[in-house]
C-alpha positions as CSV (number, residue, x, y, z in Angstrom):
1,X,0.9,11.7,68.3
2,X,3.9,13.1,69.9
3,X,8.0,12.2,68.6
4,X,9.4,9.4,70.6
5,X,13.1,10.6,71.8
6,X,14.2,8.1,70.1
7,X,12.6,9.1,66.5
8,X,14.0,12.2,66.9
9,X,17.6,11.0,67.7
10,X,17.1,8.6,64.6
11,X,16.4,12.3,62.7
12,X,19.6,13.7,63.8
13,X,21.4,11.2,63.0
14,X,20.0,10.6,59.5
15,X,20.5,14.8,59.4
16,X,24.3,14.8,60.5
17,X,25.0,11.9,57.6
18,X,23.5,13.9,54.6
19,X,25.4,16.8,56.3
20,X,28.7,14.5,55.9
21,X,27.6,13.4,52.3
22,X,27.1,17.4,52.0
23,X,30.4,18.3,52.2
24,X,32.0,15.6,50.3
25,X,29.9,17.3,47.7
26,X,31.1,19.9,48.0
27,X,34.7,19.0,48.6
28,X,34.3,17.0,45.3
29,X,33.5,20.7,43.7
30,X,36.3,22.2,45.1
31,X,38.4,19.9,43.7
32,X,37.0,20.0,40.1
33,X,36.4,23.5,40.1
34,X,33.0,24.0,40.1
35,X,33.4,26.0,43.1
36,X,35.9,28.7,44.8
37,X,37.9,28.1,47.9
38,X,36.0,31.4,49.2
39,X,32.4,29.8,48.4
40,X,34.0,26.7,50.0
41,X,34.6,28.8,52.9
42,X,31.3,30.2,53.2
43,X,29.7,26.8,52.9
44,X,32.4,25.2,55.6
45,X,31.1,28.2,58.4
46,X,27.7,27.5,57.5
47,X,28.2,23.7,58.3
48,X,29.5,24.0,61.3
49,X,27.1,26.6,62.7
50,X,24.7,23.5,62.0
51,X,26.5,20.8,63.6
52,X,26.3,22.8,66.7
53,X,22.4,21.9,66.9
């Protein structure tokens, strides 16, 4: 059975919210420490080569 566009804009959009909730995570790290601002960095650029799909 072939994806309906809609299903597969329903997918994105589910995709781009745990992307959000991603970086809040990782914001959230940041912040306490858990992570550097140079792995921040790294995991800012690979975010936003992602939201360009």
């Amino acid at each position: 059975m072939a994806d309906k566009p809609s299903d597969r804009i329903r997918f994105c959009v589910i995709a781009r919210g745990s992307l959000s909730e991603t970086l809040n995570h990782l914001i959230d790290a940041l912040n306490e420490d858990f992570i550097s601002e140079e792995q921040m960095q790294l995991f800012r650029n690979k975010i936003t080569d992602v939201e360009k799909y």
